[in-house]
C-alpha positions in Angstrom: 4.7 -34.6 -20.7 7.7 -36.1 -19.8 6.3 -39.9 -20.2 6.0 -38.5 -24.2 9.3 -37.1 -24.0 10.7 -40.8 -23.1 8.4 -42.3 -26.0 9.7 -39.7 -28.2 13.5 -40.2 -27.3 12.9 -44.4 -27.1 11.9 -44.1 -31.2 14.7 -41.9 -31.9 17.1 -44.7 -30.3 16.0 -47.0 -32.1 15.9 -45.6 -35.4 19.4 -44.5 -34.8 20.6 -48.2 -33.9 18.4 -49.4 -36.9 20.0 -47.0 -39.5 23.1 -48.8 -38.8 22.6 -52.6 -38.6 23.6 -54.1 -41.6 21.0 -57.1 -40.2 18.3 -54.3 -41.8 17.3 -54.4 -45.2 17.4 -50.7 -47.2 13.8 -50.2 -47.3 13.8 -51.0 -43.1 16.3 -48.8 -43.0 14.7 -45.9 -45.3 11.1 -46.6 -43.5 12.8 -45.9 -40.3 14.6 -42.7 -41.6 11.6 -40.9 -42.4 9.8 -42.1 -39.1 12.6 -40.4 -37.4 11.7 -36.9 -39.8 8.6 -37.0 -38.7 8.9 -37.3 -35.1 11.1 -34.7 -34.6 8.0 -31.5 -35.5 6.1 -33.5 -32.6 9.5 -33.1 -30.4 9.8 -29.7 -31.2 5.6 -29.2 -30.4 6.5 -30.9 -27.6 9.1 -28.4 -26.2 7.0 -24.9 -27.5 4.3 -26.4 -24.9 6.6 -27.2 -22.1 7.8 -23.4 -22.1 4.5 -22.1 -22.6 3.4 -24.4 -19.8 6.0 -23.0 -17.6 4.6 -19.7 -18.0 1.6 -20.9 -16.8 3.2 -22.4 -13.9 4.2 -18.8 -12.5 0.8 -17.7 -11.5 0.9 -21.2 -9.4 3.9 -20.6 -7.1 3.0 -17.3 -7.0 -0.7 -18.0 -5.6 1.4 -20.9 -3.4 3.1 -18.3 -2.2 0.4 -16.2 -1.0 -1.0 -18.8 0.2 1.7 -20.0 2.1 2.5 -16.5 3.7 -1.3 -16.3 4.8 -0.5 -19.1 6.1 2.4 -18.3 8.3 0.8 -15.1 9.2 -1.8 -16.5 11.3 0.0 -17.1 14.4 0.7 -13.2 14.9 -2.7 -12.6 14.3 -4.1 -14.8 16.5 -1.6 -14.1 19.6 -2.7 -10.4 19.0 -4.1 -8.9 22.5 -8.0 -8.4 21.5 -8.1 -6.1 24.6 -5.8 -3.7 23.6 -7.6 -4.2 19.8 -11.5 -3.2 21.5 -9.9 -0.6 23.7 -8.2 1.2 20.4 -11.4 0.6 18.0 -13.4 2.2 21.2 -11.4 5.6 20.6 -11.5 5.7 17.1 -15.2 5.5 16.7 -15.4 7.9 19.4 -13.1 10.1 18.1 -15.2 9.3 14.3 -18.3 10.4 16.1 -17.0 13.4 17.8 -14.9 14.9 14.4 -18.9 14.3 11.7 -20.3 15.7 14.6 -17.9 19.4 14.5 -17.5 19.4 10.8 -20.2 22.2 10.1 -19.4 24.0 13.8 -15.9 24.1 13.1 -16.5 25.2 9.3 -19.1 27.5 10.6 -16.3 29.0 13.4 -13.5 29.6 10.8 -15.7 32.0 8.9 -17.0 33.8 11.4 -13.4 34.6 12.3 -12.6 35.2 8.3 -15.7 37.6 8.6 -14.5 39.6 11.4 -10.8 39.9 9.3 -12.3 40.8 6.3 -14.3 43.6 8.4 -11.7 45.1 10.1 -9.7 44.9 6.5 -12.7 47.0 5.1 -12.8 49.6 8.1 -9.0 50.0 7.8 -9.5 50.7 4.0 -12.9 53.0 4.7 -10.9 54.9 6.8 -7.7 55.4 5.5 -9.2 56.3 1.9 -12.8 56.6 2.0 -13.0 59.5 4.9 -12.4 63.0 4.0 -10.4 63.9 7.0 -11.8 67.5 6.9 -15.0 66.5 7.1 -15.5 63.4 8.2 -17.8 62.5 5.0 -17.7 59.6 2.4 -15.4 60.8 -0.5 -14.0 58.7 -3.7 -10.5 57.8 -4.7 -9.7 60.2 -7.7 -7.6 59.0 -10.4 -4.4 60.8 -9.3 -4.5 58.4 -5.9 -5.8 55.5 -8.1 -2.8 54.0 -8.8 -1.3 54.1 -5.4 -4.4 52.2 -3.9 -4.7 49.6 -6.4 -0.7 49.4 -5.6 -1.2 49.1 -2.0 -4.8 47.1 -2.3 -2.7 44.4 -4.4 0.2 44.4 -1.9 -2.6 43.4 0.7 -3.2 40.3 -1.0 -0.1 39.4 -1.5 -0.2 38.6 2.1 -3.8 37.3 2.4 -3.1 33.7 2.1 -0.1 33.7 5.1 -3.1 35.6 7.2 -5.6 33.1 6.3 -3.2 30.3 7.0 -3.0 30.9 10.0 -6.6 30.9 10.6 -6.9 27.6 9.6 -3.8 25.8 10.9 -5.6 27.4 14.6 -9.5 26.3 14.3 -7.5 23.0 12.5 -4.8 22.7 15.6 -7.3 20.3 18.3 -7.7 17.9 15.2 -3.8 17.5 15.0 -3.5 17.0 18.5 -5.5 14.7 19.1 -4.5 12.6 16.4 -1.3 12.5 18.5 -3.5 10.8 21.2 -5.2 8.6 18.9 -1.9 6.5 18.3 -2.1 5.8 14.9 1.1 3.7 15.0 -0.4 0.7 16.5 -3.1 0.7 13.5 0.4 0.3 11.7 1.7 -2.5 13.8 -1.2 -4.6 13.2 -1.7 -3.7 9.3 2.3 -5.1 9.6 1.1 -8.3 11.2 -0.5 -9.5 7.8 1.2 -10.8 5.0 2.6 -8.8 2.5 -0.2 -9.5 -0.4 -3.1 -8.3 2.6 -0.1 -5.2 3.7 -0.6 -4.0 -0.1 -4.3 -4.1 -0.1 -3.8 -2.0 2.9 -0.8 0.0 1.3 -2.9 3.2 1.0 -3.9 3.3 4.7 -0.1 2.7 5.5 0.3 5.8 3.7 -2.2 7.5 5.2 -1.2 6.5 8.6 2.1 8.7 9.0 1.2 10.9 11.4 4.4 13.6 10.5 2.8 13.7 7.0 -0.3 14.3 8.0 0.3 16.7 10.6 1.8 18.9 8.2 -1.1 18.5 5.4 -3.2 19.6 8.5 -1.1 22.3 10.0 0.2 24.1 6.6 -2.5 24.3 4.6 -1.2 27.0 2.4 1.8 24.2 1.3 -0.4 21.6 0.5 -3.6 23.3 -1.1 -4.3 26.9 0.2 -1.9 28.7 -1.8 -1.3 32.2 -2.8 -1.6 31.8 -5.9 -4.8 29.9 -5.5 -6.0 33.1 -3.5 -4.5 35.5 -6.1 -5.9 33.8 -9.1 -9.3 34.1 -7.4 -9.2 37.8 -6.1 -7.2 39.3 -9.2 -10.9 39.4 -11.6 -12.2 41.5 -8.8 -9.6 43.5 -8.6 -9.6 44.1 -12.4 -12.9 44.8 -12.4 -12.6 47.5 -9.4 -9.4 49.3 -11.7 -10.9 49.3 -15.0 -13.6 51.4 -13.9 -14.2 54.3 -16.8 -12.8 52.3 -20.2 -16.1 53.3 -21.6 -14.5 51.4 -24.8 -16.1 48.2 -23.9 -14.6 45.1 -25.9 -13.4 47.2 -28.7 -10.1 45.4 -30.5 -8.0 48.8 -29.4 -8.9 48.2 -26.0 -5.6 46.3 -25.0 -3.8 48.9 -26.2 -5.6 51.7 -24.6 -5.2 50.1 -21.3 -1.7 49.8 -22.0 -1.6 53.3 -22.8 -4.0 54.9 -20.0 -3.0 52.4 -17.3 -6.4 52.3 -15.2 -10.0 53.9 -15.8 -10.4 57.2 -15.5 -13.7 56.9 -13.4 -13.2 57.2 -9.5 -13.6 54.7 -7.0 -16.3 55.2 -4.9 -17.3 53.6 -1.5 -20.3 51.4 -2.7 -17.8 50.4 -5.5 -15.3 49.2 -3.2 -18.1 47.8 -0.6 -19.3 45.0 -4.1 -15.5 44.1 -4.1 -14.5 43.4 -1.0 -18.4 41.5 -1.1 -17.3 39.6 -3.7 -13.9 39.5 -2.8 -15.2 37.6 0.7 -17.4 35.5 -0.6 -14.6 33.5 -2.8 -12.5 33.5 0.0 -15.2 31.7 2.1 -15.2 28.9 -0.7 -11.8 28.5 -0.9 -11.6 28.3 2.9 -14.7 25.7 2.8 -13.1 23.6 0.4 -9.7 23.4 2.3 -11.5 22.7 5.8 -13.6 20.2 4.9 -11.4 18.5 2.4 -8.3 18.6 6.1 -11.5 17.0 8.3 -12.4 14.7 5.3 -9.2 13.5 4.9 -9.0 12.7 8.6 -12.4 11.1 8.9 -11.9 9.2 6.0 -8.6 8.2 7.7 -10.3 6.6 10.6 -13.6 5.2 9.0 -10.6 2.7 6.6 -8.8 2.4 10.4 -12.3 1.3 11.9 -12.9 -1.0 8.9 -9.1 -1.9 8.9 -10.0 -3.7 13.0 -12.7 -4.9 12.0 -11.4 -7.4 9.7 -8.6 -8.0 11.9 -10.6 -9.0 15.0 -12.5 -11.6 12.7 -9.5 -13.2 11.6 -8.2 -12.4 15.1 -11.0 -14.7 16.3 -10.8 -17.6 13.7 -7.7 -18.0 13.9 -7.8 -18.1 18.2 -10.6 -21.2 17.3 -8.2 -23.1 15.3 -7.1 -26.3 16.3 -2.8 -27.8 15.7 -4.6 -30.9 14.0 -6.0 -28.1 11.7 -3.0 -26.0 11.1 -1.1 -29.2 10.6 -3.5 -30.2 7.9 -3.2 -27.1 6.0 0.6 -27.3 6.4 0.4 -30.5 5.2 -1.6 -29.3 1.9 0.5 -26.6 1.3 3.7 -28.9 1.2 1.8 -31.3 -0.7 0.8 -28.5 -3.6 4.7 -27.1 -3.1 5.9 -30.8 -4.1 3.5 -31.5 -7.0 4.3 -27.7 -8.8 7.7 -28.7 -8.3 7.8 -32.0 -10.0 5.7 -30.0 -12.7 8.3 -27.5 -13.0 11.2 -30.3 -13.3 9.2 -32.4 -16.0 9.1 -29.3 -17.9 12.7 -28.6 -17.6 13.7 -31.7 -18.4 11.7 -31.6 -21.5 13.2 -28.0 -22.2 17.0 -29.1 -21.9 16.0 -32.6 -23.4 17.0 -33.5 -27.7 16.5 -36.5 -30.1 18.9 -37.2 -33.0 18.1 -35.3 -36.3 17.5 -37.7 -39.5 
């Protein structure tokens, strides 16, 4: 490109000193005017393709680049103590092993416990509105005390998720401290080792790798995915269902606005009634509580298989790199200056062309 551009500028010169000897005839003269018209559209070709070839160029320093920072990475890989490296990978996978292995008893644990709440929920309610205190026999809720238990039953759930969130964050609580034992920051000092193309490949392992973060995913669940108005949502149906017992109106058009009007169903609430809700009332519960234990132990087991995978990779490189000889690093140093000199002499002829002109005829 720039041996053209020298061609180029050469003609221009001497059309320029042509155009003014008076040793030139006119039609020497005229012959080199138009020369000089016509190379100055190749000229201009010439620059469009130096700026478009600069733009090309970009991808090239920035692969360099890479390749240079790869490149100087290697020595803190290599010096890395592979002792220390085993002895870290040995936990994890034990640790991996251990966590597939408790998934279903710990899942299996949680709802037992939810069970035996839900239970003692249900006696509390049988009791306190179900038993006719002068007999001791099953009775219904009437509609004059209707309202004031729907009241109360809502109220109740208002505070179901806080009770629930704490039956988690317990069963949940060995997970989060031993992830404190596992010391997850030295996954981090390794990852950091590696040069920053290979760190963003890794970037969402980084992320997942803050241990304050994902102590609190882990210990609040009710902030990060069991909320109340997850719970709420669920139970209110049910709860609807349970209140608009007698609107014998069915789907009518009016039937907004007889609701609106009568506030509840006129039908009591009987025992069996209130035994299908609180049935149905558990068994959404128990999949919201599913989803949110396996989707902490997931996360954390997903976690650790990438950290497993993560040392892997390391300790190859970690061993290659240990193999390497100075004549070989030297080498490669010696390509990559070599590559750095030739893109830069690129990049100049480019410039030159860029900032370059020939005389307009």
């Amino acid at each position: 490109m720039n041996e053209h551009l020298k061609l180029f500028q050469r003609i221009a010169t001497s059309v320029e000193l042509l155009t003014v000897s008076e040793a030139s005839s006119l039609e020497i003269q005229r012959s080199a005017i138009h020369l000089g018209q016509t190379i100055q559209p190749c000229f201009e070709e010439l620059q469009r393709s130096a700026t478009k070839f600069q733009n090309l160029l970009k991808p090239c320093f920035t692969q360099l680049e890479n390749a240079e920072a790869e490149w100087q990475a290697k020595p803190g890989i290599a010096n890395a103590a592979a002792i220390e490296l085993y002895e870290h990978l040995g936990h994890l996978s034990g640790y991996l092993f251990k966590l597939r292995l408790l998934k279903s008893q710990l899942t299996s644990q949680v709802l037992k416990e939810i069970e035996q709440y839900r239970q003692e929920r249900v006696d509390f309610w049988k009791n306190k509105w179900f038993i006719d205190t002068k007999n001791g026999n099953i009775k219904s809720i009437n509609l004059s005390e209707k309202e004031k238990f729907i009241q109360l039953l809502r109220d109740e759930f208002q505070w179901l998720p806080q009770g629930l969130d704490q039956i988690v964050a317990k069963s949940l609580a060995p997970m989060s401290e031993q992830l404190q034992q596992l010391d997850l920051d030295r996954i981090t000092d390794h990852i950091k080792l590696l040069d920053n193309q290979q760190q963003v490949i890794h970037e969402k392992l980084l992320k997942g790798l803050n241990l304050s973060a994902l102590q609190q995913i882990i210990e609040r669940p009710s902030v990060y995915s069991l909320d109340g108005s997850q719970v709420l949502f669920t139970v209110e149906p049910f709860i609807d269902r349970l209140v608009d017992r007698g609107f014998l109106v069915g789907n009518l058009p009016g039937k907004a606005k007889i609701k609106s009007l009568i506030g509840h169903g006129v039908l009591p609430i009987n025992w069996e009634h209130f035994l299908v809700f609180s049935e149905e009332v558990q068994t959404a519960i128990k999949r919201i509580i599913t989803s949110v234990l396996e989707d902490r132990i997931n996360l954390v087991i997903t976690l650790l298989e990438q950290s497993i995978q993560f040392y892997d990779c390391f300790l190859e490189k970690h061993q290659r790199y240990q193999q390497e000889t100075p004549e070989q690093r030297k080498s490669e140093q010696n390509w990559l200056v070599g590559c750095r000199q030739d893109l830069e002499k690129i990049q100049r002829d480019a410039e030159t062309v860029l900032t370059s002109h020939i005389s307009r005829f």
